[in-house]
TILOSE-474099 format. One line per field, with one value per atom (N, C-alpha, C): residue in three letters; atom name; x, y, z. Coordinates in nm, 2 decimals. Example, Ala and Ser with C-alpha at 12.3 -4.5 7.8 and 13.67 -1.06 7.14 Angstrom:
<nodes>
residuo	c(ala/ala/ala/ser/ser/ser)
atomo	c(N/CA/C/N/CA/C)
u	c(1.32/1.23/1.32/1.28/1.37/1.29)
v	c(-0.57/-0.45/-0.33/-0.22/-0.11/0.00)
w	c(0.78/0.78/0.78/0.71/0.71/0.79)
</nodes>
This chain:
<nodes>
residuo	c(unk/unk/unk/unk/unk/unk/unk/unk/unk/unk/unk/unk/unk/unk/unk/unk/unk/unk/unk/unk/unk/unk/unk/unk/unk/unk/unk/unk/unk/unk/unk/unk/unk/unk/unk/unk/unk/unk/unk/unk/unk/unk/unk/unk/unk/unk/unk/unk/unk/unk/unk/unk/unk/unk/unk/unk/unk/unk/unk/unk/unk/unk/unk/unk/unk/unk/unk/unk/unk/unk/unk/unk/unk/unk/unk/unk/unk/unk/unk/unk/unk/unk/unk/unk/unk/unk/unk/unk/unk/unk/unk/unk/unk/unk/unk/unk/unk/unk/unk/unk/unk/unk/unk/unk/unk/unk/unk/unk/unk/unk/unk/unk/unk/unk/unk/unk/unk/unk/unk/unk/unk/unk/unk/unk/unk/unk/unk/unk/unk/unk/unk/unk/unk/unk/unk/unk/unk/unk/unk/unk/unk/unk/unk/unk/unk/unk/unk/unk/unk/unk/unk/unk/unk/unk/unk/unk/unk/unk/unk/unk/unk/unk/unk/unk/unk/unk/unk/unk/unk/unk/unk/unk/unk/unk/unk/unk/unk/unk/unk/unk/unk/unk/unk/unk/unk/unk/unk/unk/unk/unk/unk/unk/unk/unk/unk/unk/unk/unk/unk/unk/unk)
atomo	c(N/CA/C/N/CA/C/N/CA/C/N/CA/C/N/CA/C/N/CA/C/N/CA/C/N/CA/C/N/CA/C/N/CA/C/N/CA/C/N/CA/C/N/CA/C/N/CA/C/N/CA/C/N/CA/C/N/CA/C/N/CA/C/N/CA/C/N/CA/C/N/CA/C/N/CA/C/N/CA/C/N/CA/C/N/CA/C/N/CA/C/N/CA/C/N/CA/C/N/CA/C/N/CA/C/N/CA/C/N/CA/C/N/CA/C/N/CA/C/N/CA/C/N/CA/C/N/CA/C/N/CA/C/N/CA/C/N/CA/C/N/CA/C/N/CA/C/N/CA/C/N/CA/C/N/CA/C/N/CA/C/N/CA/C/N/CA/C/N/CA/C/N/CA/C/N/CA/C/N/CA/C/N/CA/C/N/CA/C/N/CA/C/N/CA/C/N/CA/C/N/CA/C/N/CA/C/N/CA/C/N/CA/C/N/CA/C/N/CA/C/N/CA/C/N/CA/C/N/CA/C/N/CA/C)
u	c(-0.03/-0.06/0.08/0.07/0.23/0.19/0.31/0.27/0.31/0.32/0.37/0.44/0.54/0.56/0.46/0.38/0.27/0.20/0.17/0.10/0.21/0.31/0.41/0.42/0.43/0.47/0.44/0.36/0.37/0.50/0.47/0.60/0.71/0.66/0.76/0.85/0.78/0.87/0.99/1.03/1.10/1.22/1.34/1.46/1.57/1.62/1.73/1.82/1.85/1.98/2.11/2.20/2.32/2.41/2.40/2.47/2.41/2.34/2.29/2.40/2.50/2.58/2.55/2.62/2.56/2.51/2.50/2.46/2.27/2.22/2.10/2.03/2.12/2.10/2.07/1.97/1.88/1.79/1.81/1.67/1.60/1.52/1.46/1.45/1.43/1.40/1.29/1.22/1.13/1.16/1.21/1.20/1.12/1.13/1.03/0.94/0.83/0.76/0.67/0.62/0.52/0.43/0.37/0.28/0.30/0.46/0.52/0.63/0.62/0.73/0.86/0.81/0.91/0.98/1.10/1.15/1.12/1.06/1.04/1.11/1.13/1.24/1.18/1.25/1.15/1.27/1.28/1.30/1.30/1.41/1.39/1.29/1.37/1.27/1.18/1.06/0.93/0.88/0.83/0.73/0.64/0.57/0.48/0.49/0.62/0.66/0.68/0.70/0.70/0.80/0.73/0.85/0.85/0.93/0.92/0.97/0.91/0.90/1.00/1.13/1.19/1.18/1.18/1.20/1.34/1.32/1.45/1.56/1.56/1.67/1.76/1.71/1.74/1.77/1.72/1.79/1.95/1.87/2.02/2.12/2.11/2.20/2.31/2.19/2.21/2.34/2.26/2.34/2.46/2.50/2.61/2.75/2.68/2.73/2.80/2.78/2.79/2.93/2.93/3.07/3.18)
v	c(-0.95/-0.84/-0.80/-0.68/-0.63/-0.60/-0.61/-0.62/-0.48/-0.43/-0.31/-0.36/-0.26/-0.26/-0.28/-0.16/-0.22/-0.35/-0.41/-0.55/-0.66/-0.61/-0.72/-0.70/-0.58/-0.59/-0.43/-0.42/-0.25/-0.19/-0.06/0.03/0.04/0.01/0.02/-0.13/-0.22/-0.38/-0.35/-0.23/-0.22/-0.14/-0.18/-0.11/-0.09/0.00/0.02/-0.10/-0.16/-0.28/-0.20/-0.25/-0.17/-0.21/-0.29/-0.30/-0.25/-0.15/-0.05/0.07/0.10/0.22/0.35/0.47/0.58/0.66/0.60/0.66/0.64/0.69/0.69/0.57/0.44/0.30/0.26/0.27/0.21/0.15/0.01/-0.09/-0.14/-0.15/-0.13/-0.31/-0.35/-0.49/-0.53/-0.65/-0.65/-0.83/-0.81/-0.98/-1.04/-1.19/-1.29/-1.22/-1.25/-1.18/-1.35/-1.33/-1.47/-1.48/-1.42/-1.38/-1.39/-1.38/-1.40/-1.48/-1.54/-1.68/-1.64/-1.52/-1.42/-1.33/-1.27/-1.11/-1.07/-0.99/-0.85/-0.74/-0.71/-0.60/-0.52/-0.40/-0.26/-0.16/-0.05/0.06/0.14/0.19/0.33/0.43/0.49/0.64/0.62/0.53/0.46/0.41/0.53/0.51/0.33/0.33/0.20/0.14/0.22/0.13/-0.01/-0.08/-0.21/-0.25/-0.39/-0.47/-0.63/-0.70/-0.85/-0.94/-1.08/-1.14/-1.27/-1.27/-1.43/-1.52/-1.63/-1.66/-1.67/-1.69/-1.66/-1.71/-1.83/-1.91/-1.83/-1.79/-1.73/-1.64/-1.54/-1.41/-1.42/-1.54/-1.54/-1.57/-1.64/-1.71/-1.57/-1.46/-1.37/-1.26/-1.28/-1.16/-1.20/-1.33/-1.42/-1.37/-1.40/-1.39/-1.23/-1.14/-0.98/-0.98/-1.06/-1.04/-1.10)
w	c(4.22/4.32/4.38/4.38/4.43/4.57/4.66/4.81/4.86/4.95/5.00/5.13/5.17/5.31/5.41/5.42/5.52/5.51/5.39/5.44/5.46/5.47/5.51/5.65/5.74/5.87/5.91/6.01/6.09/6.07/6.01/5.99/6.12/6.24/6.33/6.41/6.31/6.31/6.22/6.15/6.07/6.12/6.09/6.09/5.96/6.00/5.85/5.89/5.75/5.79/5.80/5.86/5.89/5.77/5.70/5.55/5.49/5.51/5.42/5.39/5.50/5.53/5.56/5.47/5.52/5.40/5.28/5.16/5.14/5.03/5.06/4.96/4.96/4.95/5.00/5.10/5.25/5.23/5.26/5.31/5.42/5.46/5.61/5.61/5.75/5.76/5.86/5.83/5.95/6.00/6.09/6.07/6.12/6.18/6.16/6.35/6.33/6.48/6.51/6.59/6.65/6.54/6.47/6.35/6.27/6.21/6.14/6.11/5.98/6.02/5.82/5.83/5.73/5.74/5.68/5.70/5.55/5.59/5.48/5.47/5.37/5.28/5.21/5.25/5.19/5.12/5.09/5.07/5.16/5.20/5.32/5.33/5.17/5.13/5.07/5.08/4.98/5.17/5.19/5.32/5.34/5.24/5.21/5.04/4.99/4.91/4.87/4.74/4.74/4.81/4.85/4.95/4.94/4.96/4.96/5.07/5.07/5.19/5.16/5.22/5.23/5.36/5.31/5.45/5.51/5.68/5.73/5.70/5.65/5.63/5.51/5.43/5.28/5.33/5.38/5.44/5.49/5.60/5.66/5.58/5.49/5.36/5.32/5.27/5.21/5.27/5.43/5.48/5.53/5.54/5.57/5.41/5.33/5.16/5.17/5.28/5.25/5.33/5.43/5.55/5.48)
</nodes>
């Protein structure tokens, strides 16, 4: 089953990540909420396009690996 943005997180838990820049390579993020104990990753321009869920620790891993 492929997941979408919306059943990972309300479209407005989401923000563009700022290592995204200013080209139209944009991924939105939602991170972990009380309800949630994941961040989910979407596609900017894919309204409720597919998206995937890591957990935090791996994220952080990730976004650490970029700086």
């Amino acid at each position: 089953m492929a997941l979408t943005a919306l059943d990972l997180a309300p479209d407005d838990d989401y923000f563009v990540s700022s290592f995204s820049g200013n080209g139209n390579n944009c991924i939105k993020v939602a991170n972990p909420a009380p309800h949630r104990t994941y961040v989910a990753v979407c596609d900017s321009k894919l309204d409720n396009g597919p998206a995937f869920a890591v957990r935090p620790e791996v994220w952080n891993t990730f976004v650490a690996s970029l700086t």
